[in-house]
N, C-alpha and C positions, 0 to 999 in steps of 0.2 A: 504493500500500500504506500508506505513509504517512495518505494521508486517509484512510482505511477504518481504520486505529485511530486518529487521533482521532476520527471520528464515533464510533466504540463505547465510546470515553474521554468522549465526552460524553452519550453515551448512557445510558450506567453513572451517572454522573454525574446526570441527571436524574431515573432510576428511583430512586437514592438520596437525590436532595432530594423526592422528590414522597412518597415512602416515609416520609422521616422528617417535613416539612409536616403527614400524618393521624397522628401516632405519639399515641398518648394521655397526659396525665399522670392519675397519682388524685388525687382530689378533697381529701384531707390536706393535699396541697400549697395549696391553696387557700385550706384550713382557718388552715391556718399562716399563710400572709401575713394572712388578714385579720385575725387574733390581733395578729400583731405591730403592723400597722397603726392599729389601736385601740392600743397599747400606744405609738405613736408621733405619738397623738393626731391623728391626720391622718385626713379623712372618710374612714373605709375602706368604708360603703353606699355613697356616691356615686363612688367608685370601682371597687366592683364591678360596680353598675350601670350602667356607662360601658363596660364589655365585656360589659355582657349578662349577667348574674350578680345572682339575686336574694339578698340573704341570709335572708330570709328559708325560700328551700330551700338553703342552702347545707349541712346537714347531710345533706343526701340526695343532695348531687353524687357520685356516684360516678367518671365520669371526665370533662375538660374537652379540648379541643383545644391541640396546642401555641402556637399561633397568639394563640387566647386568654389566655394566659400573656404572651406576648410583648407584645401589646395593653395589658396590664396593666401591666407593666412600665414601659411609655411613660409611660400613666397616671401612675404614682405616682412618676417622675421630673420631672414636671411640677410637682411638690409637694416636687422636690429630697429625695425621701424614698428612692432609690432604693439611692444608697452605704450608705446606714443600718440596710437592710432585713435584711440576713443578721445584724446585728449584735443588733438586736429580735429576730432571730426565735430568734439563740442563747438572748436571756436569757426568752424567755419559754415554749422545747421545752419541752417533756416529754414522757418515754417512753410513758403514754399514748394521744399523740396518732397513734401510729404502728401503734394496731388493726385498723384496715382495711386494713393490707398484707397479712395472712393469716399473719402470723407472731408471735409473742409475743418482742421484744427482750430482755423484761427476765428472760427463761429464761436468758439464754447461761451457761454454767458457766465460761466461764474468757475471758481476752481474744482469745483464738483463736475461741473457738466465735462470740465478739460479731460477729467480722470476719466469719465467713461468713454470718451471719445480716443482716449489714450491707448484705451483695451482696444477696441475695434480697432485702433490703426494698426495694432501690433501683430492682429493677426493676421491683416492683410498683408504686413510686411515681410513679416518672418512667421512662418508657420511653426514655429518651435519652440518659440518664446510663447512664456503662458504670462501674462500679468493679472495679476487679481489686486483688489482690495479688501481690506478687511478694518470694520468700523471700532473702534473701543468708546469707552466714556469721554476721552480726552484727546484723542487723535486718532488718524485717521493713516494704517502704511497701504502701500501700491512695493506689491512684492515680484521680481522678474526672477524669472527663474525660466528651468527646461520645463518644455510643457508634457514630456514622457520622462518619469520617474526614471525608470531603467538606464534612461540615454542621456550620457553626458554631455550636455552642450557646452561647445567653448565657450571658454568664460572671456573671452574678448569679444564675443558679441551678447555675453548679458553688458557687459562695462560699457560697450557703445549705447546699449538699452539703458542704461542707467543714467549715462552723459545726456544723452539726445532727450530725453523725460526732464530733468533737471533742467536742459538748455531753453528747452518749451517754456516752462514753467517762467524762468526769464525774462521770455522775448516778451509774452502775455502779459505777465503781474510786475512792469518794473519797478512798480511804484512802493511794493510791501517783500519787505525781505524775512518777514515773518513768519510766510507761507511754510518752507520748509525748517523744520526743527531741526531734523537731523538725518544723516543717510548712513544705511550698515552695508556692510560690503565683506565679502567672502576676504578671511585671512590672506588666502592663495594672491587677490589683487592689491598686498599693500605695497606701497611704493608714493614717495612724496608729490612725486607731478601730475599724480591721479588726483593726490587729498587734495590737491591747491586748487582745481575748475571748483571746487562746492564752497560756497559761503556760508556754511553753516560744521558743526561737528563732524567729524567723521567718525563711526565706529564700528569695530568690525564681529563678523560670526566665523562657525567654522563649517557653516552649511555653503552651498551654491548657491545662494539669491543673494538679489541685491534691492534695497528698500530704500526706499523715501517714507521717510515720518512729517506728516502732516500733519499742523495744530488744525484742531475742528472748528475752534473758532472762524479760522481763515478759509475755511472751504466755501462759507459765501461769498467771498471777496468776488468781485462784479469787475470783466474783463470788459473795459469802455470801448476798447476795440472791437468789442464783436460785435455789433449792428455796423448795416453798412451805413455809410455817411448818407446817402440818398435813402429815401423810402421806395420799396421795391413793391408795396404793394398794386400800384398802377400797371405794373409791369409782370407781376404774377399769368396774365391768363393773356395777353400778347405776342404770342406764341415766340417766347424768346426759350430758346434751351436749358437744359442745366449746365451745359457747356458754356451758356456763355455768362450765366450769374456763375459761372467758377473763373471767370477772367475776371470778372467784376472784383470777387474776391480778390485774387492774386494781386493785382493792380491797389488795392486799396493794403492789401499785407505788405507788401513793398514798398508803400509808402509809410507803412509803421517802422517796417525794420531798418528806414533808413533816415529817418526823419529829423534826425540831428546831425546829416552831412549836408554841407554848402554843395554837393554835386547833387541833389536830389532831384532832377527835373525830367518830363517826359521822354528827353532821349535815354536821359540812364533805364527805367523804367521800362522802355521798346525792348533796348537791348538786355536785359534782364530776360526778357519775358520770349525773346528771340524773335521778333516783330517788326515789321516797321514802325513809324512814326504815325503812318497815314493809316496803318491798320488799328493802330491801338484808338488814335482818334475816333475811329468808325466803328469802334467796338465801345466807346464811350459815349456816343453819339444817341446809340440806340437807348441809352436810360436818361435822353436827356440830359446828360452834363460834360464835361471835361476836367483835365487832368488838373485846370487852376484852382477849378471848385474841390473837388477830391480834399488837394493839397493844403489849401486854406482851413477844411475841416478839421479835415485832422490834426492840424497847426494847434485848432482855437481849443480842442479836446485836449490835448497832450497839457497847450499853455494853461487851460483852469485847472487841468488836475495836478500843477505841478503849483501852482500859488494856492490851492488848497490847503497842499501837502504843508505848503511855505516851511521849507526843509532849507533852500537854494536860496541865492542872492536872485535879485534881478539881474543881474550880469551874467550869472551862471545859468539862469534859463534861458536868458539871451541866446547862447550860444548854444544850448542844448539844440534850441531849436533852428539853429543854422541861421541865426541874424547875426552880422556882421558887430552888432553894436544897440547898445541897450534904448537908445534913441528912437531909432528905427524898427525898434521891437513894439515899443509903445507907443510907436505911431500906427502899425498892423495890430496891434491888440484891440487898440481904441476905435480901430476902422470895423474890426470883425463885433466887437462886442457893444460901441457906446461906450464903456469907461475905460479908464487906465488902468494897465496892472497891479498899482498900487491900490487903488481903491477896490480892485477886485478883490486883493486880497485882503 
């Protein structure tokens, strides 16, 4: 009897590694390493090329083998690029990059809605990462881990899972550094230039997950960026696509994420998005606005929520906000709002 369950223990056992061996990642993931890779100056062609990855269609990868992942991995440890890799891929995410999950991140309304929106991307990205939550009295963790017990997944793509969550969390809530309390991390990943991307504790386990500790308090915290700057309800039954309220989006996150650069205008923006000038116009067109209106909004959003906060000098949101000079700020403040910064605040 004994040997009859462990043959079915090893049985199970095989069906589950053979199972998770064909599991698919999407092609983001891919996307992503070879960003950081270039950003790491390290041959990132000739290392995708070495697992069979053209980059040249790398834009059309839709989904890759785990294996091939793995193989890559090898790769670019051979290039001692490998500890370093989640650490590039932090500084150079963006929300973005995460369009072809079939979800729109940068909608979440509040840090609760982020977190469930966070599960759904993760499956569409990497089928093998499991991310759950689990609620207590007092906080709130988001646990990544392998989503088949049996099978161990590299723990350089939970770390990436752990960077790219934390990095979200960022782009979204810059305003409240409260959110995250603390993050635990597998003994196996400690090393100091990992601990340094988190602004908050680092502590470690001796399990394979890796968690973010949410205060519960801060899970309603309210992401200002997610409504679009236009009201889309006119445009709901106009027979416009989801395709094209997902450029709406993009266009409007791109102007979040970059909104305190003096280079922020509709060319960068095109070229971003890999468009013309005339196209993105005409994709702006159909909701009634342009790239001036957009850009103003979101100006006047960032500007009240940051003399709210009144953290910053006036000088210093000046510049956040890519004016040259605090003059010139409250002269566009006074123009968008009626009063001066000062009296807003």
């Amino acid at each position: 009897m004994q040997s009859d369950h462990n043959l079915n223990s090893k049985l199970s056992y095989l069906e589950e590694y053979s199972s998770a061996t064909k599991q698919r990642v999407d092609g983001s993931w891919i996307r992503l390493i070879y960003i950081a890779l270039k950003a790491q100056n390290l041959p990132a062609d000739d290392l995708l090329a070495s697992v069979g990855i053209e980059v040249t269609t790398l834009h059309e990868l839709n989904y890759i083998h785990k294996e091939v992942v793995v193989r890559l991995y090898d790769s670019i440890d051979m290039y001692n690029g490998l500890d370093t890799l989640p650490i590039s891929i932090a500084q150079v995410f963006q929300l973005h990059f995460l369009r072809y999950t079939g979800v729109i991140i940068a909608d979440a309304k509040t840090v609760s809605d982020l977190l469930e929106k966070i599960i759904f991307a993760s499956e569409k990205m990497h089928e093998l990462i499991k991310v759950v939550t689990t609620v207590e009295s007092d906080y709130t963790t988001l646990v990544i881990s392998s989503r088949i017990e049996l099978f161990s997944l590299h723990r350089t793509t939970l770390e990436i899972g752990l960077c790219i969550v934390h990095k979200m969390i960022n782009q979204m809530f810059p305003f409240n550094s409260d959110i995250i309390s603390n993050v635990i991390i597998d003994i196996k990943s400690k090393r100091q230039c990992l601990e340094n991307i988190f602004d908050c504790p680092v502590l470690y386990n001796d399990k394979a997950e890796y968690i973010l500790v949410f205060n519960n308090d801060a899970l309603a915290t309210t992401n200002i960026f997610s409504t679009h700057s236009i009201g889309l309800e006119p445009f709901i039954d106009n027979n416009l696509s989801k395709s094209e309220f997902k450029v709406l989006s993009d266009i409007e996150r791109l102007i979040v994420e970059n909104i305190t650069s003096n280079n922020l205008n509709i060319i960068f923006v095109a070229d971003q998005m890999h468009v013309s000038v005339k196209t993105l116009q005409r994709q702006l067109k159909r909701f009634n606005t342009d790239f001036s209106t957009l850009l103003k909004m979101k100006k006047v959003k960032y500007a009240q929520t940051l003399l709210r906060e009144n953290k910053l000098s006036l000088t210093q949101i000046t510049y956040k906000l890519g004016f040259n000079s605090p003059s010139s700020f409250s002269r566009a403040f006074k123009s968008w709002t009626g009063i001066s910064p000062s009296n807003y605040q």
